[in-house]
C-alpha positions in Angstrom: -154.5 -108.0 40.6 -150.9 -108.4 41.6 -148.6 -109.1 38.5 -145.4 -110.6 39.2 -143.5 -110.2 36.2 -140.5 -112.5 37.6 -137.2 -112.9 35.6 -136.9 -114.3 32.4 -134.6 -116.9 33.1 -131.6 -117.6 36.0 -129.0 -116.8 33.4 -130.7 -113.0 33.0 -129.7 -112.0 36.5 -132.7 -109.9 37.0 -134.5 -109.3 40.6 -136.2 -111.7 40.7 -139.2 -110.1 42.4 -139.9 -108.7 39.7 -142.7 -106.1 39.3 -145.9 -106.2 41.3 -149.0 -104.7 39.3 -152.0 -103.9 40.4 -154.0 -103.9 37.2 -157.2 -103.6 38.3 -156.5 -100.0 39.7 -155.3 -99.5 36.3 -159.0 -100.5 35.0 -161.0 -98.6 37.3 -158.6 -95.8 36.2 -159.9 -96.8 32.7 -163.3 -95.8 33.5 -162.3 -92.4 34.5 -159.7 -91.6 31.7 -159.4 -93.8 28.8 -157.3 -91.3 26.9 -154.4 -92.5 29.5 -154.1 -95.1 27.1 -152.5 -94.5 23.5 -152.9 -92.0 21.1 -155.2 -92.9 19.0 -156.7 -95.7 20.1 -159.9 -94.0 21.1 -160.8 -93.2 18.0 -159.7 -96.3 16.1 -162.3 -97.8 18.5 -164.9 -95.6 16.9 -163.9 -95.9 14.0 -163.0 -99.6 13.1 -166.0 -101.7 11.3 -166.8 -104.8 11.9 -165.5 -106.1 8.5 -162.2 -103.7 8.2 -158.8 -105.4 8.6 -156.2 -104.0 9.9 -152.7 -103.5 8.2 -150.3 -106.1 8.5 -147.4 -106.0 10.9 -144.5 -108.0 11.8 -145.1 -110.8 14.1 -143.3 -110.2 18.0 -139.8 -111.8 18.4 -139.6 -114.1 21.3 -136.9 -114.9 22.8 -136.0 -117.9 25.4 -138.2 -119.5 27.7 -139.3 -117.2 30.7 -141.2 -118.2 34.3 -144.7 -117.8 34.5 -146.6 -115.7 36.9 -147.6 -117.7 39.9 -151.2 -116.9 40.1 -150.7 -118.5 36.1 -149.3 -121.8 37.8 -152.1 -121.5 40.7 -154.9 -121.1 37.8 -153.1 -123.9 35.6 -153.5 -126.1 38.9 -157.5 -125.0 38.9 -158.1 -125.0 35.0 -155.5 -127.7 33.7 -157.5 -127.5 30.2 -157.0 -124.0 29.9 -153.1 -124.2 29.9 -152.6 -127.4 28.1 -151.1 -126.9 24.7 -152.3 -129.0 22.0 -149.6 -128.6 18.9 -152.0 -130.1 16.3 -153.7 -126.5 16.5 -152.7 -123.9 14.3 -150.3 -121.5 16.4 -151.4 -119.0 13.5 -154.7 -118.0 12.0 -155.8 -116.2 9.4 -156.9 -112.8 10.1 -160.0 -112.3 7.9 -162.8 -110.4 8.1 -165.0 -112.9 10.0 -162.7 -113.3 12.0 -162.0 -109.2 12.6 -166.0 -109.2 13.5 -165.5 -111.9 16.2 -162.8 -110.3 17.9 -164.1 -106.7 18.2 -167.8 -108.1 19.2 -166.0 -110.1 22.1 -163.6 -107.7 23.3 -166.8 -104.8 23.6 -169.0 -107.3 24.7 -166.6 -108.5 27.8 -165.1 -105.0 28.3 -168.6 -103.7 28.9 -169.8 -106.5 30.7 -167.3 -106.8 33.5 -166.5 -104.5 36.2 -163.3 -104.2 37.8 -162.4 -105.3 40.9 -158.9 -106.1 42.6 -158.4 -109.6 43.5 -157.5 -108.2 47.7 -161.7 -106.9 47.6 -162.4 -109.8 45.0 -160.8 -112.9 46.5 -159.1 -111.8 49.5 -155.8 -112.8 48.4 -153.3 -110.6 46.5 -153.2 -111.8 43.0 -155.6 -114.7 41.5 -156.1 -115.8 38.2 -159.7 -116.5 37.1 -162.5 -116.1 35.4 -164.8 -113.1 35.9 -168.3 -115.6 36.0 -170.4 -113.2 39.2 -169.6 -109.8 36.6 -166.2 -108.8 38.7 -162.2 -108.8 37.4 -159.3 -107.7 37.2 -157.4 -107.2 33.4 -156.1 -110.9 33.4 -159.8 -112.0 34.1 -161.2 -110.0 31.0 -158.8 -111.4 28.9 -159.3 -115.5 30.4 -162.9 -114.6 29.0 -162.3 -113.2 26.4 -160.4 -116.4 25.2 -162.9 -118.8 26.6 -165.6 -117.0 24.7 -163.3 -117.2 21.2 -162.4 -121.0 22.0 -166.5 -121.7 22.2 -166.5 -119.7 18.6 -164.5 -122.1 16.9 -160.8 -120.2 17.4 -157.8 -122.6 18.5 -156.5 -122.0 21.9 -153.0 -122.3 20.5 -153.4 -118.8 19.2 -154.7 -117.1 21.4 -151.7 -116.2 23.8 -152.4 -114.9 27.6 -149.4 -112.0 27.8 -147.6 -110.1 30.3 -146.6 -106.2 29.3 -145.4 -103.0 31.1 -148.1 -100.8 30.3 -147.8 -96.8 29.9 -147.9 -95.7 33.8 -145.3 -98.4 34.1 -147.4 -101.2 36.0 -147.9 -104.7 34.8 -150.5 -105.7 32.6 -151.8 -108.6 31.2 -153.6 -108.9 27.6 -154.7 -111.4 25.0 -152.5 -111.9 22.1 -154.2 -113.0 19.2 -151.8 -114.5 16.7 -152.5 -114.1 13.0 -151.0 -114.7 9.4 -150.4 -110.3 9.4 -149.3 -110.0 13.0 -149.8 -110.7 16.4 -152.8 -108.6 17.7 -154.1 -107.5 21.5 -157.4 -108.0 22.7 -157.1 -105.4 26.1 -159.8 -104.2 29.0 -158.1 -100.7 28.6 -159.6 -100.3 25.0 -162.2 -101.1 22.7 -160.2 -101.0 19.4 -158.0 -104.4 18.1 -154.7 -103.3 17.9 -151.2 -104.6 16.5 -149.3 -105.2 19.1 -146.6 -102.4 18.3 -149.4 -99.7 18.0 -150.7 -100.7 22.0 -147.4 -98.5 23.6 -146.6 -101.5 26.1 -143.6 -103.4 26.7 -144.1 -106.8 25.9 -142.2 -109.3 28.8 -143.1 -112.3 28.6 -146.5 -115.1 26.9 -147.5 -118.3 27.1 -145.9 -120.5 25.0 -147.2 -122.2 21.7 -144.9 -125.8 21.9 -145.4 -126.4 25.5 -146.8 -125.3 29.2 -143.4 -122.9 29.2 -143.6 -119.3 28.6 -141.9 -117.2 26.5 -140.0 -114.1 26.7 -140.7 -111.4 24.3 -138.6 -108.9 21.8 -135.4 -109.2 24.1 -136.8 -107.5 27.0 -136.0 -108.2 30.3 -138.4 -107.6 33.3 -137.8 -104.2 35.1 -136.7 -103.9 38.4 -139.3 -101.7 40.4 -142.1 -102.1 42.4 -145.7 -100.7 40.7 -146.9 -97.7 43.2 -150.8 -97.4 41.7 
């Protein structure tokens, strides 16, 4: 995959182009060294239950509105149910231990079940947004599943937030933000374990938005100017 992470709005003055990611390298690097990730994380994998919940944390400030990645508008185009935003769903749930159980059991059960793949060898274009249905993705496909696969169990769509970060090598990197009533927590293809979002060790650009098809940007930070070379 190819993540544009574009400016957050005309008034930032930011390059506009943004940085390209290629986060599907970044998963097939994943399979080789997981502990690239975050300190930690591996072992919070093994070691959260089912039933544990996590401690709370403060929900992510977002800022103004922000322009979507164009593979979003191209799948938006393809799925239109997928990005409509229906305000009479809860933009906030409440994290409980059902709930908990739910979230770790999908993100192990599509992070297993899905190999990577970059969209150039997948699609033969540079960067497409879909879902991973023949067993092949890139990170923004895990995480369209993922949120499918919640939707069908009953979770609102509203809350479930598809997000753009700088990860730790510096690429872009896209995750499912799962909003709750103690925090805002990541569902990711890079790790098994649900974390809060300040404990994942990305920089959080931009996310859907929760009031309309706009996205938002996130904590104040702009989109870096450099070009992803993985």
């Amino acid at each position: 995959m190819r993540v544009v992470v574009d400016g957050l709005d005309r008034a930032s003055g930011v390059d506009r182009q943004g940085l390209f990611s290629r986060c599907a390298r970044v998963a097939q690097l994943t399979l080789v060294g997981a502990t690239l990730l975050i300190g930690g994380a591996t072992s919070q994998a093994q070691t959260q239950t089912l039933a544990a919940l996590p401690d709370a944390s403060a929900a992510i400030e977002r800022g103004g509105t922000a322009k979507p990645v164009s593979a979003w508008t191209d799948f938006c185009q393809r799925y239109a149910a997928e990005c409509a935003v229906d305000t009479s769903e809860p933009a906030v749930i409440t994290l409980t231990p059902a709930l908990m159980k739910t979230l770790v059991a999908v993100n192990r059960r599509v992070n297993a079940r899905i190999k990577p793949l970059t969209d150039q060898v997948h699609w033969g274009v540079v960067d497409r947004w879909d879902f991973p249905d023949d067993g092949y993705g890139d990170c923004e496909d895990y995480q369209l599943l993922k949120r499918r696969m919640l939707v069908e169990r009953g979770l609102p769509r509203r809350a479930l937030r598809m997000t753009v970060v700088i990860d730790e090598i510096g690429e872009g990197h896209a995750v499912l933000m799962v909003r709750t009533d103690r925090g805002d927590y990541i569902l990711d293809n890079k790790t098994n374990a649900i974390l809060a979002w300040q404990r994942t060790g990305y920089t959080y650009v931009k996310r859907e938005g929760q009031d309309s098809l706009a996205w938002v940007s996130l904590n104040g930070v702009a989109s870096p100017v450099t070009t992803a070379n993985r």
